[in-house]
Structures are given as C-alpha cells and as structure tokens.
KOLVO-981600 format. One record per residue (C-alpha): residue in one letter; x, y, z; residue number from 1. Coordinates in nm, 3 decimals. Layout:
% residues N
ZAKE  code     east    north       up  pos
ZAKE     a        X        Y        Z  NUM
...
***
This chain:
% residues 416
ZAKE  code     east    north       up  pos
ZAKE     x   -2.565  -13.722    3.806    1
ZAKE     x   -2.658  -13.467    3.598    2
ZAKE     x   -2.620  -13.090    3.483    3
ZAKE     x   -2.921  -12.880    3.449    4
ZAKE     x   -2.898  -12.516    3.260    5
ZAKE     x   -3.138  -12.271    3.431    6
ZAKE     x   -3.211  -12.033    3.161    7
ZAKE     x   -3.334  -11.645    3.212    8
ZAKE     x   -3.685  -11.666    3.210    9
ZAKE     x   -3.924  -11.346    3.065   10
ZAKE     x   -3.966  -11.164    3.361   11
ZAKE     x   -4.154  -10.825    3.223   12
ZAKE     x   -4.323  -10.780    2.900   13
ZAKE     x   -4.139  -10.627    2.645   14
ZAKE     x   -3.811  -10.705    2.843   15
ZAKE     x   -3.508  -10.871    2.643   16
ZAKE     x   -3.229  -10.800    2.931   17
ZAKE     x   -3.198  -10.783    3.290   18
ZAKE     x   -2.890  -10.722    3.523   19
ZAKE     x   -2.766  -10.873    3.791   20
ZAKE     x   -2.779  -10.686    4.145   21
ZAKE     x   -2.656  -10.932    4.369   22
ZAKE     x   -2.568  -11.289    4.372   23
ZAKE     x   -2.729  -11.470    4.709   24
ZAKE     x   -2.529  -11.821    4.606   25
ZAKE     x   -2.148  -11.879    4.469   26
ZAKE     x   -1.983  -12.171    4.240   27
ZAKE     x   -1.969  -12.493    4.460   28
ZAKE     x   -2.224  -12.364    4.707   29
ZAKE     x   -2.511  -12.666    4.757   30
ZAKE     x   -2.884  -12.551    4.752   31
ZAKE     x   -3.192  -12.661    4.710   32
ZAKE     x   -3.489  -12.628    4.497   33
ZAKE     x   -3.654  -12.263    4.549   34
ZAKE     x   -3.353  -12.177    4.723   35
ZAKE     x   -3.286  -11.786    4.622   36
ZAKE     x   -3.012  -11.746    4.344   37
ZAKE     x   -2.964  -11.380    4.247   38
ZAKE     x   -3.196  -11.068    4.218   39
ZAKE     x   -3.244  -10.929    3.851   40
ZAKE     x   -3.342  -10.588    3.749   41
ZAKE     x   -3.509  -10.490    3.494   42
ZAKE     x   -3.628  -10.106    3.376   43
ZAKE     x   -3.960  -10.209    3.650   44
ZAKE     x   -3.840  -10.389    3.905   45
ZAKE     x   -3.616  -10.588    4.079   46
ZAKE     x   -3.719  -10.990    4.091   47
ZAKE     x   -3.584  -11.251    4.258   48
ZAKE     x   -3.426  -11.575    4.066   49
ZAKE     x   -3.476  -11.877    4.268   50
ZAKE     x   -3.350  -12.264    4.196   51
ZAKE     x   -3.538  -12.471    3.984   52
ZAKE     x   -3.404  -12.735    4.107   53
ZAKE     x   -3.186  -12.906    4.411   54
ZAKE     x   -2.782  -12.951    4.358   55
ZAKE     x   -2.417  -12.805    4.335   56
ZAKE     x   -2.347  -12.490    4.107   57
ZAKE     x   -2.093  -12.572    3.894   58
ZAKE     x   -2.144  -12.220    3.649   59
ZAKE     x   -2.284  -11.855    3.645   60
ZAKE     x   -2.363  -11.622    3.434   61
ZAKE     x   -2.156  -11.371    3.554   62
ZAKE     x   -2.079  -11.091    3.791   63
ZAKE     x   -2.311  -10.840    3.988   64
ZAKE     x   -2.401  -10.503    3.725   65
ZAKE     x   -2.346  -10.791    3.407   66
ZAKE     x   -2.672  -10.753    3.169   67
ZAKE     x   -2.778  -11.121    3.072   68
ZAKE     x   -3.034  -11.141    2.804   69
ZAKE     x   -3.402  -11.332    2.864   70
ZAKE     x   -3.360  -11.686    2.724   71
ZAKE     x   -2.940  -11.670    2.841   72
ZAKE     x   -2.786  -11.936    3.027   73
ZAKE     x   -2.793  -11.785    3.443   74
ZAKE     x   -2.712  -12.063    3.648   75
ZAKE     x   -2.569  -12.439    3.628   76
ZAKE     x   -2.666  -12.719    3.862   77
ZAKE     x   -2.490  -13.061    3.905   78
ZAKE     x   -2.753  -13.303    4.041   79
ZAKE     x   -3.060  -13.487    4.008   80
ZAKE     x   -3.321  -13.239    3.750   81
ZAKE     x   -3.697  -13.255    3.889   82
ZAKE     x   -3.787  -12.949    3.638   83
ZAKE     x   -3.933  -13.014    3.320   84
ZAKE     x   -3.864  -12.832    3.016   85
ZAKE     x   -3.461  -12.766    3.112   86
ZAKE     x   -3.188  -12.830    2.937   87
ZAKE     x   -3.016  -13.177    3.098   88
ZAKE     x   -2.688  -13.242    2.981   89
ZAKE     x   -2.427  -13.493    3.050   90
ZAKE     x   -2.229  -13.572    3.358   91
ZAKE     x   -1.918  -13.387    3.310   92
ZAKE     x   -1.539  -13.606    3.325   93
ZAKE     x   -1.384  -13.649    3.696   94
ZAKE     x   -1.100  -13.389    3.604   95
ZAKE     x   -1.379  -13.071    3.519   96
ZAKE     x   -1.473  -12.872    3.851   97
ZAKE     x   -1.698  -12.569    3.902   98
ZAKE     x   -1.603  -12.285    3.651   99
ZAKE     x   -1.758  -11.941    3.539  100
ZAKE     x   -1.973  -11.981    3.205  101
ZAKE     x   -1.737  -11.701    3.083  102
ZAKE     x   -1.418  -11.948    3.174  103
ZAKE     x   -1.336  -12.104    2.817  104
ZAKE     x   -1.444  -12.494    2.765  105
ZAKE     x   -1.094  -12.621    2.725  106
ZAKE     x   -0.970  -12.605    3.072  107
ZAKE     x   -0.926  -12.456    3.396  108
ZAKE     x   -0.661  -12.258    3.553  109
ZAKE     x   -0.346  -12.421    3.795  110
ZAKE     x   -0.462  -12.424    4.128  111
ZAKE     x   -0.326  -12.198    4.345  112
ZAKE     x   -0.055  -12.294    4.570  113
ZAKE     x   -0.130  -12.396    4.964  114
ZAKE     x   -0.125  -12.083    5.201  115
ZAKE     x    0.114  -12.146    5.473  116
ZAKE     x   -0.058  -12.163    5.807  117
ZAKE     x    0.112  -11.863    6.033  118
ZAKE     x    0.069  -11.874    6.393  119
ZAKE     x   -0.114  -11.585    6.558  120
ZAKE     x    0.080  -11.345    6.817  121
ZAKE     x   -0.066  -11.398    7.164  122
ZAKE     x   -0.285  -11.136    7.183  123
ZAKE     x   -0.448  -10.859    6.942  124
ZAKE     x   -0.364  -10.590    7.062  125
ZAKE     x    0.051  -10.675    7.129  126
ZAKE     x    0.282  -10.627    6.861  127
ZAKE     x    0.650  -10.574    6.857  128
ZAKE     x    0.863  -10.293    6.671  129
ZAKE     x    1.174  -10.342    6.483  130
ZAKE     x    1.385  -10.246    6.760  131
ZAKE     x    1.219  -10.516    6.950  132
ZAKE     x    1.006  -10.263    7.155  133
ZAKE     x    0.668  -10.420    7.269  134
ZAKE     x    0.341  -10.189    7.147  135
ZAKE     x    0.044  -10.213    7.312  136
ZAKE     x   -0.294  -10.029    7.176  137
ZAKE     x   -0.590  -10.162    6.998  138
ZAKE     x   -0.650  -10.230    6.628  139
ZAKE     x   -0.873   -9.930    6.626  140
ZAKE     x   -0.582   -9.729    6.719  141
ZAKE     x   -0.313   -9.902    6.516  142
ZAKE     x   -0.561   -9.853    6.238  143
ZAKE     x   -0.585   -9.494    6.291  144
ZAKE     x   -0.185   -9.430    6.398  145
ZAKE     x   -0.197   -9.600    6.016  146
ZAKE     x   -0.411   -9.340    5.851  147
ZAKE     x   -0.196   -9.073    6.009  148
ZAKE     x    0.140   -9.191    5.958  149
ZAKE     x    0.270   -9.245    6.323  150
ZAKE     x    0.509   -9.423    6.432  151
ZAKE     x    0.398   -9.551    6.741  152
ZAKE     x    0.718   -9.627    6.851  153
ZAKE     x    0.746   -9.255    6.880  154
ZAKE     x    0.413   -9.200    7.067  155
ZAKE     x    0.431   -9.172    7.477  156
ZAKE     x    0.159   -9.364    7.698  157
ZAKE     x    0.176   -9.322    8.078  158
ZAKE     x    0.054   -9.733    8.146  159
ZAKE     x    0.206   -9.875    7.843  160
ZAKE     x   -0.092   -9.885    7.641  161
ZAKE     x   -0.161   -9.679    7.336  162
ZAKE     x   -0.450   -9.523    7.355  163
ZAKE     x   -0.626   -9.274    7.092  164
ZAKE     x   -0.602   -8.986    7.381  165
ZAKE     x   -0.199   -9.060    7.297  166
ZAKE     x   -0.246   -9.009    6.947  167
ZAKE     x   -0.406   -8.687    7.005  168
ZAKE     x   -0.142   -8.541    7.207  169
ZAKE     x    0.144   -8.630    7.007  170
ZAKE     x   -0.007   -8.485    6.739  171
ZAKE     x   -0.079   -8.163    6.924  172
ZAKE     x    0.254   -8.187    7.030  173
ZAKE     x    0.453   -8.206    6.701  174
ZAKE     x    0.235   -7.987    6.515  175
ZAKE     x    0.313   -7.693    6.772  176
ZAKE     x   -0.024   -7.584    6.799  177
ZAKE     x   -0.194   -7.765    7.070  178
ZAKE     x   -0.474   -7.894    6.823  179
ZAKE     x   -0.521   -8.209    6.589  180
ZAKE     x   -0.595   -8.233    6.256  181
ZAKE     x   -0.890   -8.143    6.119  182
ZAKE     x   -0.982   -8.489    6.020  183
ZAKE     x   -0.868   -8.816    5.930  184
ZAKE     x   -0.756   -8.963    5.570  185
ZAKE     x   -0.937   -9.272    5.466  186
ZAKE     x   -0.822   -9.483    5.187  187
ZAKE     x   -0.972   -9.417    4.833  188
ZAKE     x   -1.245   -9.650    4.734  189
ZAKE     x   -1.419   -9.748    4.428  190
ZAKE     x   -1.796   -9.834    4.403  191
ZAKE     x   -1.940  -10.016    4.126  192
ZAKE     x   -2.231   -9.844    3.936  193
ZAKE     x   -2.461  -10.102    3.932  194
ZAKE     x   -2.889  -10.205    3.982  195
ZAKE     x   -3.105   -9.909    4.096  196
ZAKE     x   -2.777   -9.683    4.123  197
ZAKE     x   -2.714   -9.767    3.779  198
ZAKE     x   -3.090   -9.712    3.679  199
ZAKE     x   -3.120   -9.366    3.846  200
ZAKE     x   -2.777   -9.218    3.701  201
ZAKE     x   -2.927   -9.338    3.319  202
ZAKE     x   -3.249   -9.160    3.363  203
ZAKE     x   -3.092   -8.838    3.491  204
ZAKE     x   -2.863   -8.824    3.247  205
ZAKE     x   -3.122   -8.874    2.994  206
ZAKE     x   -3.345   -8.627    3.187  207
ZAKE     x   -3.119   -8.322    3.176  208
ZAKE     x   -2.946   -8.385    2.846  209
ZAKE     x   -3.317   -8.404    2.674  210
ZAKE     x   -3.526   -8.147    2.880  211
ZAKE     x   -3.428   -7.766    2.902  212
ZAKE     x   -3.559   -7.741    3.285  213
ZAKE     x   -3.629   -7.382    3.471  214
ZAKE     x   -3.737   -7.370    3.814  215
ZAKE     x   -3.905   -7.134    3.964  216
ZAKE     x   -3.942   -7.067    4.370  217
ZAKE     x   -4.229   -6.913    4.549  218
ZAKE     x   -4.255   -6.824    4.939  219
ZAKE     x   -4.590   -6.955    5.065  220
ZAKE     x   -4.715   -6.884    5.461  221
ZAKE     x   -4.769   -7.184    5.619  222
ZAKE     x   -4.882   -7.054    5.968  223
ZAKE     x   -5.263   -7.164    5.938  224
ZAKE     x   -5.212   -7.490    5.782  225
ZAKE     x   -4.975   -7.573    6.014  226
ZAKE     x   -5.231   -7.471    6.261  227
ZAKE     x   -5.515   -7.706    6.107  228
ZAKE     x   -5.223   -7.968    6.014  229
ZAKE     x   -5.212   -7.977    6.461  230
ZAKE     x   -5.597   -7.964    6.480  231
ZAKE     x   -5.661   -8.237    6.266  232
ZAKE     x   -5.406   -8.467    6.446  233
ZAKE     x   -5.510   -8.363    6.817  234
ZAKE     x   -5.913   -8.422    6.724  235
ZAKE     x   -5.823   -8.767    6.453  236
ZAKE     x   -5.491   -8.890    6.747  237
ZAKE     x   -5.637   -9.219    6.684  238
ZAKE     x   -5.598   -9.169    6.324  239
ZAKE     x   -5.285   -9.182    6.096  240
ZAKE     x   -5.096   -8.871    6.158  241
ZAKE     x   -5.090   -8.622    5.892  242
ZAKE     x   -4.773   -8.461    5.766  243
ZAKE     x   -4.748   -8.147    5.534  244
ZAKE     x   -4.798   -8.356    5.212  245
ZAKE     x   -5.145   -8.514    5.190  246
ZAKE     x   -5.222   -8.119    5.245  247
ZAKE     x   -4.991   -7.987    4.972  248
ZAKE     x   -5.150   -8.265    4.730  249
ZAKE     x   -5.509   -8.139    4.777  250
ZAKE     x   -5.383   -7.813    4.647  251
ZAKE     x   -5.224   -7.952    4.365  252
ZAKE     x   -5.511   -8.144    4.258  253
ZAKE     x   -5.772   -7.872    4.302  254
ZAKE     x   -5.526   -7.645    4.082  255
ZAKE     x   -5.456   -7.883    3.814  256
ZAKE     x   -5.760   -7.889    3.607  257
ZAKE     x   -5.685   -7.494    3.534  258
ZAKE     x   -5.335   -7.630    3.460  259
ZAKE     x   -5.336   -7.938    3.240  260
ZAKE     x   -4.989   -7.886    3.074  261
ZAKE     x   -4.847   -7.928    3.396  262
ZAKE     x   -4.991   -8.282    3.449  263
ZAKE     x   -4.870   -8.424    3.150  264
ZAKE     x   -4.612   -8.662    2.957  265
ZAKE     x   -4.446   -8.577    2.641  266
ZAKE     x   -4.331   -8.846    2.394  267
ZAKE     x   -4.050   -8.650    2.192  268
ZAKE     x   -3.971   -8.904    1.957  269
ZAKE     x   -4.350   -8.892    1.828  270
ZAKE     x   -4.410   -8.546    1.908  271
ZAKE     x   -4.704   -8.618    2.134  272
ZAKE     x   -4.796   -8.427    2.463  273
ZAKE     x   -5.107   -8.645    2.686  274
ZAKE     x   -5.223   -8.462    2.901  275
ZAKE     x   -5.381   -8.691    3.175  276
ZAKE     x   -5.688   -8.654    3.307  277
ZAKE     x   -5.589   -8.826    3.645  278
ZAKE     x   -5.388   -8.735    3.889  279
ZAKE     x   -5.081   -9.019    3.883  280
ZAKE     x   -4.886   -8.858    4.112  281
ZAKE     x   -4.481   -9.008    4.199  282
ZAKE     x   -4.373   -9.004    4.545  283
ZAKE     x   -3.969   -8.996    4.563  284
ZAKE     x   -3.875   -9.179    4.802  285
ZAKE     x   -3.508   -9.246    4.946  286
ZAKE     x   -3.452   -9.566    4.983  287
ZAKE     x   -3.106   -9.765    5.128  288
ZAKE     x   -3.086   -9.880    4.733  289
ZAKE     x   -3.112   -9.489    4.633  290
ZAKE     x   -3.406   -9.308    4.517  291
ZAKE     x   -3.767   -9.451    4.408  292
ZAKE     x   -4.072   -9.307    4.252  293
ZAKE     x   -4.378   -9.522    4.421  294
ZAKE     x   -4.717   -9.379    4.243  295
ZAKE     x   -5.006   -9.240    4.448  296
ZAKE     x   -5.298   -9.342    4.170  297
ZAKE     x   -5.625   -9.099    4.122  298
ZAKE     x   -5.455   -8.834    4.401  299
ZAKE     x   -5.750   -8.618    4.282  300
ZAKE     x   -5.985   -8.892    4.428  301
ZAKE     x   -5.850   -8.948    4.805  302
ZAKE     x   -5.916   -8.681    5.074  303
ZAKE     x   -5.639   -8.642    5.293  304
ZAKE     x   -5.660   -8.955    5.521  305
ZAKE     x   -5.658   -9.170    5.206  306
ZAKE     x   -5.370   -8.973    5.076  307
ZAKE     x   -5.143   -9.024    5.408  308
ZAKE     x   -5.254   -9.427    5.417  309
ZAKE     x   -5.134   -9.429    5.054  310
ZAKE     x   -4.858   -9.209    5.093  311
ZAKE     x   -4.729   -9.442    5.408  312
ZAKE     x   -4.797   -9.747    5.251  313
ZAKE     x   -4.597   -9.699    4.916  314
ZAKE     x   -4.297   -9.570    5.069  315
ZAKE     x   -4.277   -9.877    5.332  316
ZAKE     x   -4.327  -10.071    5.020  317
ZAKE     x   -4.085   -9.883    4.870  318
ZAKE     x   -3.834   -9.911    5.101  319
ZAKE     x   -3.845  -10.283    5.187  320
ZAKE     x   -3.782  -10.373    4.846  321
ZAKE     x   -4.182  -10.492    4.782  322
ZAKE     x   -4.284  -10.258    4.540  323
ZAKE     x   -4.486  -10.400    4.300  324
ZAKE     x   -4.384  -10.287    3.908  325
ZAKE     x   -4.699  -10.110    3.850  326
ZAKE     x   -4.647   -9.922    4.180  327
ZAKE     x   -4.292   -9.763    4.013  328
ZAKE     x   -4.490   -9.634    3.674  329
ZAKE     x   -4.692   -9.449    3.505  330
ZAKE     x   -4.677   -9.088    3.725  331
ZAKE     x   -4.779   -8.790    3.527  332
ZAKE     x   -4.650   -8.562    3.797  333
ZAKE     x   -4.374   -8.599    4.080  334
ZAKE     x   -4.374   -8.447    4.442  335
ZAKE     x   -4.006   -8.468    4.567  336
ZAKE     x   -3.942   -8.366    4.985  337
ZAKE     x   -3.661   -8.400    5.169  338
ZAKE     x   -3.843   -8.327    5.442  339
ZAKE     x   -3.665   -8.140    5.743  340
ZAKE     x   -3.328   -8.145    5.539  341
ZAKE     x   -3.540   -7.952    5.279  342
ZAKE     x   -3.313   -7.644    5.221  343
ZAKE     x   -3.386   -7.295    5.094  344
ZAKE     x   -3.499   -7.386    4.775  345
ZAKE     x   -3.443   -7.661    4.547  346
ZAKE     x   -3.405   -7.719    4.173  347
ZAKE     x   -3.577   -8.057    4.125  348
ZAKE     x   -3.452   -8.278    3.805  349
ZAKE     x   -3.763   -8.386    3.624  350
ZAKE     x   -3.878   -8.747    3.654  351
ZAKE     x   -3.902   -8.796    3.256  352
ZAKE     x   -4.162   -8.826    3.027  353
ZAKE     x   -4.347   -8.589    3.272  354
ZAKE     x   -4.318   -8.249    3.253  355
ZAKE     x   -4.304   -8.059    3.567  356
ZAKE     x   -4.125   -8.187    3.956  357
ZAKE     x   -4.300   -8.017    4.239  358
ZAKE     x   -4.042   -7.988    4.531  359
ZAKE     x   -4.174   -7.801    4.925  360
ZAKE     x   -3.907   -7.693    5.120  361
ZAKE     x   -3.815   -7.674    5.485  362
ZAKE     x   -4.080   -7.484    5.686  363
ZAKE     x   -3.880   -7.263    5.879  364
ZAKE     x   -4.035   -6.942    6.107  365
ZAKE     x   -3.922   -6.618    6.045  366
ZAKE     x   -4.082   -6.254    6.202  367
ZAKE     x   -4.263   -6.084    5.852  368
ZAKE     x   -4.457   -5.762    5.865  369
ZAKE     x   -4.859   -5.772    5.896  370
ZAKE     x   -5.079   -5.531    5.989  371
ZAKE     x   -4.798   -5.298    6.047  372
ZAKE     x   -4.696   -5.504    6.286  373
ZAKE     x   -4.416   -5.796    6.303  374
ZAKE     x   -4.545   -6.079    6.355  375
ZAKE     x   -4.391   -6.445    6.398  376
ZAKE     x   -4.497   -6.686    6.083  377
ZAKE     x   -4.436   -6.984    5.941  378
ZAKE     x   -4.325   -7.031    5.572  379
ZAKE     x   -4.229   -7.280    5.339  380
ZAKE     x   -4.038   -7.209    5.014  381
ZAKE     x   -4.174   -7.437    4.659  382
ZAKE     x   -3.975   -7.531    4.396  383
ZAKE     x   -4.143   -7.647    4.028  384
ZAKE     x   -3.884   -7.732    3.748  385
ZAKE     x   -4.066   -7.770    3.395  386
ZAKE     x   -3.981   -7.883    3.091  387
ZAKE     x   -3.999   -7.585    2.852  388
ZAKE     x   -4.088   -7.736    2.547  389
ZAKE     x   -4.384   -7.777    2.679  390
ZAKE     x   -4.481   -7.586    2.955  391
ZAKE     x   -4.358   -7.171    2.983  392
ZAKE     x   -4.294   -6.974    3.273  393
ZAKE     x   -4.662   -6.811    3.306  394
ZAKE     x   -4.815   -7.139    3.324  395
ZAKE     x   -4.562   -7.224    3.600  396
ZAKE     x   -4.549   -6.914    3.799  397
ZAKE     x   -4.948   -6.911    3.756  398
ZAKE     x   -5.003   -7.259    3.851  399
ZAKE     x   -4.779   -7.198    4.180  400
ZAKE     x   -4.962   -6.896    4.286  401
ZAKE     x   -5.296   -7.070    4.238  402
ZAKE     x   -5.131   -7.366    4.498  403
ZAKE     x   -4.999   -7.106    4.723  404
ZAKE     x   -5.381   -6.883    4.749  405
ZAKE     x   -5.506   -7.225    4.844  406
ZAKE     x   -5.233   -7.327    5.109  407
ZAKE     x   -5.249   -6.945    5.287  408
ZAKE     x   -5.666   -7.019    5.316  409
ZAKE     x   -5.684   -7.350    5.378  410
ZAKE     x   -6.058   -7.354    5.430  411
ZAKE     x   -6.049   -7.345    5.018  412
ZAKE     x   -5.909   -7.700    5.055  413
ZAKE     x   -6.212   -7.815    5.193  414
ZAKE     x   -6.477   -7.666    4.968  415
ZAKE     x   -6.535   -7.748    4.587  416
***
C-alpha cells in the first residue's frame, strides 16, 4: 500500500489560489479514480477536483471557504497510485489513521468514548411529562410549542392529541385577545461567507468603496412596445418568446455609439478609460449560489431573436452551474432586472471596471393625460448608476432620453 499526495493543479492562468466551496468526499470515505473530490473557485469559475487515483482518504486540505494555493497539498489517498508524476510516499505505521493535513504529525487525538445505545419510546409522537402525564402531538408541534415556550402540559386537546389548532387557542386564550402572535421565533443561525457569496460581497465592497455612483431614473411609456412585444410573439408562436429585454438591448446598442463613455472600463490604478467598441454586455442573473454576470458578446450584432436565444441560453448556463469562464468576463456594460419584482426604481451597484449598470423596472399601468384626455398606459421606470469619474450626469440623463425616444417609437428600433 501506498499514499499518494494529490496536489492543486493550475486551474486558470494567472491564478495562485483557489477556495474550497464544497467537499463531495470526507476522511475514510473509499473512491475511485475520477471520482469527484471538491469544487474550487477561483476569481472565474468554479471547477471541479476529481481523484487521480482509486483508494481511502486518509488527509485534506481543509475546510469549505479555506484558500489553498496552486501547487498545495488537497487531498491524500492510501492505495495503489496509477498516476504518474505524484508524489508516492510510504505506507504509514499500523497505529496512524486518517487525520486532517492541518492535524500536527506527532499524533492523533484520544478517541472518543462509546455512545451508549438508548432505547427509543414507542412511538414519535408519545412522550411523558414530569408529572407522569402522557403528551400526545407531533414533532412539528412539539417543535413549535418549543419556539413558543408552552408547556404543553398546560395546553387542552378535546381527543388527547395536541394539535397546532390547540396551540393557537391557548395562546389566544392567555394573551386575552382572541389572536396569536404575530409570528414565530426561530433560533439564530450563522452562515458561513464562503465561494460565490464570498466573491460577490468582495466585489461590492470594492465597487462602492472605489466608485462615487449617482443614479438617475427616467419614466419611459411602454404601451406600444408592449403592443409589438405581443405581435411579434402571436405572428413568431413557434419562435422563442420574447420578453422586454432583447427589446430594451436594441435601444441600448443603437444609442451607444453617441455615448461611448457609457460603454466603457476604467483601470484606476493606470489611469486608463477603454472605451469598447463592442457591445459586451453582462446579464445578472440570480442564481441558487447568488448572483452571476453571464456576457451577451457583440449585443450590437444580434437582432432580437439572437438576443433572446443568447439571453436564454447564458442564464440556463448560468444557473446550472455550466458557465464557461469566458462566459463570466469581460462585460463593458451590465443590464440588471428583477423582472416582475422590479420595484419603483432601483439604484443598481456597478459591476466594476465598467462604468455605468442599466437597471428597467416593473412595467406597471397607470391612467396619464393625452390628448386632453386620460388615457390607460403602460410605463416602465429605468435606473442607470455611473461612475462619476468618468461619466457626468448630462451624458447619463442624455444617453437615457436617447433610449427612452427609441422605446416610445419603436419603429426606430427597426430602421438604421
């Protein structure tokens, strides 16, 4: 027998750490070779570490939201080594066992001591007082009786069975107004910072502590779009449906070009502002890991199908962890929509080194005056924070009107 060291490989250029966002094995756990180990994240993406080869770990790196450096000791195997090029070193003495790498060499700790075996009560849901009273209700409800601090000695059920309907009327009872609580208390928890989480909360930090951001908000009538947004999917139905986006992007791009400090990065540390040619523009996209920024490349290029297929495709990408790394980067401007929860208006955080966040708002209908007469219209309220070192409030304002003249005649999205 032997132990093989499974080192860190380079996983991204010009990467020297990555962290760990999940362990998928544990010390003593058997697997074999290309079984999956642990997912790594780096500042691109999140890759998956699988075995080199088959056998027992006996060692990890460490725990989920460590940072291990490339070329770092991540995993130790007892068993036979089919890799080449790892590090093979000798059987370990009868008395060693399984231990973290961050466990010191000289020894391990006393086991613990054998946990008595305790006979279960007859059933789950019976359990006696200290008076000897027998209880009946349901872990749900002894759960919640818990939260509330209830006796349930104290708590009346016509059939002998607790029931939450019980719990309800003795608290309506002994609060003397006929109505529960408000809600119910759950026990304080604490959630480790770690992998995307972690990666988000760094770069908005870094965002608003570096960036002076103003936002400004403009109203924009949405009644014919919306009304061509219907047309297009009743005559295309056996065509991707289109959504409010692919729409709003073909305004952005035919406004840009008048506009090029809006689609642009800015290097601080060298002083630099590049203002792209291209339209890179970021998608965020909620995710269950928290938000990602999937990149719709050469918007300016795609007519509104192409857009939606794109759109559609990155954020299923997105969201079922197969991203690729150069489908997270290199955005010169972001879009951000929360869709129907949209709010009011919004004051975006800016997706840094870019400049400027575009952020559309719920489309809600409200009566307005036209013609003298009220009328019932759509609108839509957009949000664009900039970064004003580089970009002032003119540009801004003017760039939005120039999207919103576009969106009210839509027809102008169609011509060059």
């Amino acid at each position: 027998m032997a132990r093989t060291e499974f080192k860190l490989p380079d996983i991204g250029e010009g990467i020297a750490e990555a962290e760990i966002v999940a362990w998928h094995v544990k010390i003593g756990d058997v697997v074999e070779e290309d079984d999956p180990l642990c997912d790594m994240m780096t500042d691109k993406a999140t890759v998956e570490m699988t075995a080199p080869v088959s056998g027992m770990i006996v060692a990890v790196a460490g725990e989920v939201g460590d940072q291990i450096a490339i070329g770092a000791v991540l995993a130790v195997f007892e068993g036979e080594s089919r890799a080449s090029g790892e590090s093979v070193v000798q059987e370990a003495p009868p008395e060693a066992s399984a231990v973290a790498l961050s466990e010191p060499i000289g020894g391990l700790p006393e086991p613990a001591p054998p946990v008595a075996q305790v006979e279960a009560p007859a059933g789950p849901a019976a359990e006696s007082s200290a008076q000897g009273t027998r209880i009946l209700a349901s872990p749900a409800v002894r759960a919640r009786a818990r939260d509330l601090g209830i006796d349930l000695v104290q708590v009346h059920a016509p059939d002998g069975r607790i029931r939450h309907a019980d719990l309800d009327a003795f608290l309506g009872y002994n609060s003397g107004s006929g109505f529960a609580p408000a809600g119910r208390k759950r026990a304080d928890e604490q959630v480790k910072v770690i992998g995307l989480r972690r990666r988000i909360a760094e770069n908005m930090a870094a965002s608003k502590r570096a960036i002076p951001h103003f936002t400004y908000v403009e109203e924009f009538d949405v009644t014919k779009l919306e009304a061509l947004r219907a047309d297009l999917n009743e005559t295309r139905g056996d065509k991707l449906r289109l959504t409010m986006l692919p729409l709003l992007i073909v305004a952005i791009c035919k406004a840009i070009p008048d506009y090029p400090m809006i689609n642009a990065r800015y290097d601080d540390e060298a002083g630099v502002v590049t203002r792209a040619g291209a339209v890179h523009l970021g998608i965020a996209t909620q995710t269950e890991a928290g938000l990602m920024v999937p990149v719709v490349r050469d918007a300016q290029g795609r007519n509104i199908w192409q857009l939606a297929a794109e759109i559609r495709r990155l954020a299923e990408a997105a969201r079922s962890g197969k991203a690729r790394s150069e489908e997270l980067s290199g955005s010169t401007l972001t879009v951000t929509s929360l869709g129907p929860l949209g709010g009011i208006a919004t004051t975006p955080v800016i997706n840094r080194p870019e400049v400027a966040i575009i952020g559309p708002n719920r489309i809600v209908e409200r009566p307005v005056f036209r013609d003298g007469q009220v009328v019932a219209a759509k609108l839509m309220n957009l949000s664009i924070s900039c970064d004003h070192r580089v970009v002032d409030g003119w540009d801004a304002a003017s760039f939005v009107q120039a999207i919103k003249r576009l969106v009210e005649t839509p027809a102008l999205l169609f011509v060059d």
